[in-house]
N, C-alpha and C positions, 0 to 999 in steps of 0.2 A: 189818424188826424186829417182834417178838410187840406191842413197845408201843405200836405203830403205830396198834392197835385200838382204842385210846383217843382218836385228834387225827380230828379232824372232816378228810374227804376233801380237802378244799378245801386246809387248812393242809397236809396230807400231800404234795400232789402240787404246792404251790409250794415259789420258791427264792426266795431272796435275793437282793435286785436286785446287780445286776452293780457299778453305781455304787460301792455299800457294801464291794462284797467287795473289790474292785479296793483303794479306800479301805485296807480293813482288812489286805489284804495287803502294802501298802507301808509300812503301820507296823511290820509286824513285818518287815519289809527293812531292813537296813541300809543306813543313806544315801541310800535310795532321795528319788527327786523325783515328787513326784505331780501332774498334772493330769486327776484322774478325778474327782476331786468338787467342785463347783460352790457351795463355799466360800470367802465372801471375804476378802478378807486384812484387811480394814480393822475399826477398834475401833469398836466401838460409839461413836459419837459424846460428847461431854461432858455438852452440855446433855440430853442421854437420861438419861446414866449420875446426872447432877447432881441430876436431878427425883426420882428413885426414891431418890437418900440421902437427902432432904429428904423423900420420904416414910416413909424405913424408921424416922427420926430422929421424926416429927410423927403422922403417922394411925395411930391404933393399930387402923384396920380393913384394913392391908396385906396379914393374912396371913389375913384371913378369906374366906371363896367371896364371887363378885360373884354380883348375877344371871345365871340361862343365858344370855340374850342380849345380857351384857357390861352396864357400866358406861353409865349414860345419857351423862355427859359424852362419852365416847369416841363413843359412838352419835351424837352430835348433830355432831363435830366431821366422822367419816364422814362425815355426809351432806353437811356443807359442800365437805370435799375433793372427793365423787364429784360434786357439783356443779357445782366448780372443773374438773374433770378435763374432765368430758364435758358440761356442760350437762343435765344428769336431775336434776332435782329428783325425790328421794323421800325418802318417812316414817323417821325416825329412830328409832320406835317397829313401823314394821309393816316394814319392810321392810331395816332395817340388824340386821346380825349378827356377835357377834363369838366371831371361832374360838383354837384354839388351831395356827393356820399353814392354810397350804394344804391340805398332807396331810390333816387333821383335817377340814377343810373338806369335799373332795370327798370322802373317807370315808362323812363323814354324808350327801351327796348322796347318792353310790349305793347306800345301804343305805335311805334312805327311798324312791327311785327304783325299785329292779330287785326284781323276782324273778329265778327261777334260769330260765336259759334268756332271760332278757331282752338285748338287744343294743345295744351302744354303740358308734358307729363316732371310731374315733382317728385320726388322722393317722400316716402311715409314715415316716420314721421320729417318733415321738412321744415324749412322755417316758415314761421304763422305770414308773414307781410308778402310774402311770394303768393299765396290763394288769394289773397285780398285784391293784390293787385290785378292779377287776373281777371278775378271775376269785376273788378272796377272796369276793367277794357271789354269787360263782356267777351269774355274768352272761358273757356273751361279749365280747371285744372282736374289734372288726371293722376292721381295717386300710386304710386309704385312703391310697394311695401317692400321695407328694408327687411333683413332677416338679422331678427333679434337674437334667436337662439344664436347665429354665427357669430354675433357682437357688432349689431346692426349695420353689417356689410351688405351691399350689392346685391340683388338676387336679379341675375343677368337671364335665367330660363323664365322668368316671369314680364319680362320688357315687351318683347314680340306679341302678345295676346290686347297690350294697352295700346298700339298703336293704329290708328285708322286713317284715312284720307285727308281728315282732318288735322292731322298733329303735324307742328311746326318746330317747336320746340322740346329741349330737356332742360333742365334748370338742375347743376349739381355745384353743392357748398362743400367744401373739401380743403379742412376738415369738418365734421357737419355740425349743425346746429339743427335739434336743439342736443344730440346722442355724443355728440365729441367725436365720435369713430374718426378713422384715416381711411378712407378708402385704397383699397389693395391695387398695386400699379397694373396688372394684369386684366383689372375688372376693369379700370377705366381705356385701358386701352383698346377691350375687346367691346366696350358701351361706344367707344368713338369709331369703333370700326362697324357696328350697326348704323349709329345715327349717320355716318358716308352715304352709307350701302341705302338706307330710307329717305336720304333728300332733306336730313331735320336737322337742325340748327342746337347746337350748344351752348346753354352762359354758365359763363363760369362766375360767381359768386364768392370773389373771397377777402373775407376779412379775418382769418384766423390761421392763415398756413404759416406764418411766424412764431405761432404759439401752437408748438410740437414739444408735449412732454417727455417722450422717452428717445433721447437727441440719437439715439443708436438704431431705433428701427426706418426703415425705410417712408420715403415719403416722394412722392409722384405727382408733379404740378400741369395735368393735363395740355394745359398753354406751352409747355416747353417738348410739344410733337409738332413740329412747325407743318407737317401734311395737312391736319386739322385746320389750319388758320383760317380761310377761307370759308369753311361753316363754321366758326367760333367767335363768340364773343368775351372776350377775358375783363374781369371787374374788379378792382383792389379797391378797399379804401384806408382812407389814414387812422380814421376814429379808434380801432382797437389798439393795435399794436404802437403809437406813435401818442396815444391819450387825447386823441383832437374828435372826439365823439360831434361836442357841442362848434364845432367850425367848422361845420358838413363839407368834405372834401374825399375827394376819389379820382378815380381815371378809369378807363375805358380803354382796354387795345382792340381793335375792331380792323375789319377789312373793310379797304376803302368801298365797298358796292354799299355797307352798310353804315358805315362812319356817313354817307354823305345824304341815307334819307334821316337818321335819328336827330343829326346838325337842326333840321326843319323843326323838329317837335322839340329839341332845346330852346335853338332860337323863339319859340314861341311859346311857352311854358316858363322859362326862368332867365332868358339871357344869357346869363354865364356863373358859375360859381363865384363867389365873392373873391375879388381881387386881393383883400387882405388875406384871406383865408389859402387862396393860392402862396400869398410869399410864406405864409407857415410853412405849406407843404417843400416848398422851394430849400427852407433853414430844414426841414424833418429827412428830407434827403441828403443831405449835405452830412447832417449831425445826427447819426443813427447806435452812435453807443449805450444807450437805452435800451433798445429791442433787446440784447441779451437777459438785462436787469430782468426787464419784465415779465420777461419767460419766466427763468428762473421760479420769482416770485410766484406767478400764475401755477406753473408746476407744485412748490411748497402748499399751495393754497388746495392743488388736486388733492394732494396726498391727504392734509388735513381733511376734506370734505370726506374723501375716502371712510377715512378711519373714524371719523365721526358716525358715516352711514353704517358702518360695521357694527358699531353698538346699539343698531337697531333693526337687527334681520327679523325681528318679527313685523316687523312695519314695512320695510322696502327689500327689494332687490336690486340689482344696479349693472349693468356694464361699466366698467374701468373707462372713462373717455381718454382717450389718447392724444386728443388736442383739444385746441378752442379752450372755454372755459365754464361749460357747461356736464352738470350729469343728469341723467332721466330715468331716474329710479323707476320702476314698477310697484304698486304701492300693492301691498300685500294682506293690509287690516281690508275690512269689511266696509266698502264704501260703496255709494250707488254708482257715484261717476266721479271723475278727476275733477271738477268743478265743485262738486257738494265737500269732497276732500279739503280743497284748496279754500272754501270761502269757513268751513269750520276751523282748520289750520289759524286762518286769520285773527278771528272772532274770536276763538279761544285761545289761543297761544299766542296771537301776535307776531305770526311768522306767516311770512305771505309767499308763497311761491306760482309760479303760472301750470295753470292744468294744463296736460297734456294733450289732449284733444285739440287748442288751438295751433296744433302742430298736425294736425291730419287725424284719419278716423286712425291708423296705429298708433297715435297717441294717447289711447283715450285707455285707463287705469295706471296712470304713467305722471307727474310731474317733471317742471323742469327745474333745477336748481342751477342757480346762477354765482359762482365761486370765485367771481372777479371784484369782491366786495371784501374788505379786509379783516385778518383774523378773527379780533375780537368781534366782528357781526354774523360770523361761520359758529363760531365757538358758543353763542350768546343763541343763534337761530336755534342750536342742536340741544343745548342746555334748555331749552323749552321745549324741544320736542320731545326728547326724554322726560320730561317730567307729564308732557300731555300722552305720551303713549308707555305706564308703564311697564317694566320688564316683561310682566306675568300676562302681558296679553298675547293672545292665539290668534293669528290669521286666519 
């Protein structure tokens, strides 16, 4: 199109992440049941919702901007939490940040990070909005295939060959999305003792290390090797584990060299995360007896997805996710590609899931199914697909 010549190359020759589309297609589906986007069922907590009337009712600075780098109170309670979490004590004032979510977060990373032509290597399959963003900065991403057959862990002999002159960063979700894996504390250990040893930069990415189904295996929060700090960027948000998706809110613990150029590309980009949405996160700290519930729940909800995909091994195979709330079957009928999968799925069943592919080229004869959706849309998605794939069919 002529108006083409207007949109910056970059926006022209991206898409829309599959997640969304997937998403937006099932709405306008009748009846359709979706497990493609990694939305949780559960309401925002009371004592959340409780803090922010008592503020909309009393502070009459609610609806005014905070500082760029959030609300001191909230800064201070961070640093107690990320203290709690992992044992790192840091600065509330140099080194605590607050975003408006994830996204926003690593946004502002790679735009203070990358030039064009600069390289980020992601995990295969990874999450879809990490390549977008990327290539939005005009940066490359570099693909590092996880090893499926191991139960899509680490393949630490295959890192060294992706890495060139170019590369600045790793980008690791832990536990991952879209596979659920835990990554093994020894992989990550021996990934950060390369990225030292090469001069590359770590984000840590996490909206799911709260939600560990099997509470007895081991779990390794990168951010709590305080050696690291100094090449690390550590990123939490509230949206999953807290139900505050739609009140975009996060944090950032960052070293101050880098806390003080991404400040720039906040201030000029968004201001500051909404100051209401900070006093949530302020009450979400505070009042956290929730997070067990929800685990819980999210786990009952793996197992069902589990046992669901069981009675259909002629269709999929699957890794066990061991967190997050996500599984990525390997689809085993006779398909061209996870996309032709996924849009017939829809069409004929009315079960909409995100192809795999929008997760990296290892994703591609793979779906993602998203199991943070409540029973009866688990029980209801599987009940159509048994019926669209019967028994008697051969992979």
């Amino acid at each position: 199109m002529a108006e083409n010549r207007w949109i910056a190359r970059a926006v022209a020759d991206a898409k829309l992440s599959s997640i969304k589309q997937m998403a937006m297609l099932s709405a306008k589906t009748a009846n359709a049941v979706s497990l493609a986007w990694g939305l949780p069922s559960f309401r925002t907590p009371e004592p959340i919702r409780a803090a922010v009337t008592r503020g909309l009712a009393q502070d009459p600075d609610i609806g005014k901007y905070a500082l760029p780098n959030g609300l001191p109170e909230l800064r201070e309670l961070v640093a107690a939490h990320h203290l709690q979490q992992t044992g790192v004590a840091v600065d509330p004032e140099l080194n605590v940040f607050i975003t408006a979510g994830n996204m926003q977060g690593m946004s502002s990373l790679f735009q203070a990070l990358l030039d064009p032509g600069d390289e980020v290597i992601l995990t295969d399959p990874g999450f879809a909005s990490h390549i977008q963003q990327i290539r939005l900065r005009r940066g490359k991403p570099v693909h590092w295939p996880l090893d499926e057959a191991g139960g899509w862990q680490l393949d630490l002999a295959a890192l060294p060959a992706l890495v060139t002159d170019r590369t600045k960063v790793i980008v690791l979700v832990n536990p991952s999305n879209p596979t659920g894996t835990v990554f093994r504390e020894k992989d990550l250990r021996a990934l950060a003792d390369f990225a030292m040893a090469q001069g590359i930069l770590i984000l840590i990415d996490d909206p799911y290390s709260h939600v560990l189904h099997d509470r007895n295996a081991p779990f390794f929060n990168l951010a709590a090797e305080s050696r690291f700090f100094d090449q690390m960027a550590y990123l939490f948000t509230f949206s999953k584990i807290h139900a505050m998706s739609g009140w975009r809110l996060g944090y950032m613990i960052l070293p101050d060299w880098l806390r003080t150029q991404v400040l720039k590309v906040h201030d000029a980009t968004l201001i500051c995360a909404p100051r209401i949405s900070q006093m949530a996160g302020i009450a979400a700290l505070k009042n956290h007896d929730h997070v067990e519930m929800f685990r819980s729940v999210l786990t009952a909800r793996r197992d069902l997805i589990c046992e669901r995909l069981d009675r259909l091994p002629h269709v999929f195979d699957y890794v066990k996710p061991e967190g997050a709330y996500y599984v990525f079957p390997r689809i085993k009928a006779t398909v061209e590609n996870a996309m032709t999968f996924s849009m017939d799925l829809l069409q004929q069943a009315g079960v909409a899931v995100t192809p795999g592919d929008a997760f990296g080229p290892g994703g591609e004869h793979h779906v993602r199914m998203a199991f943070c959706v409540d029973d009866a849309a688990i029980n209801e998605a599987f009940d159509r697909m048994e019926n669209h794939f019967p028994g008697h069919l051969q992979a």
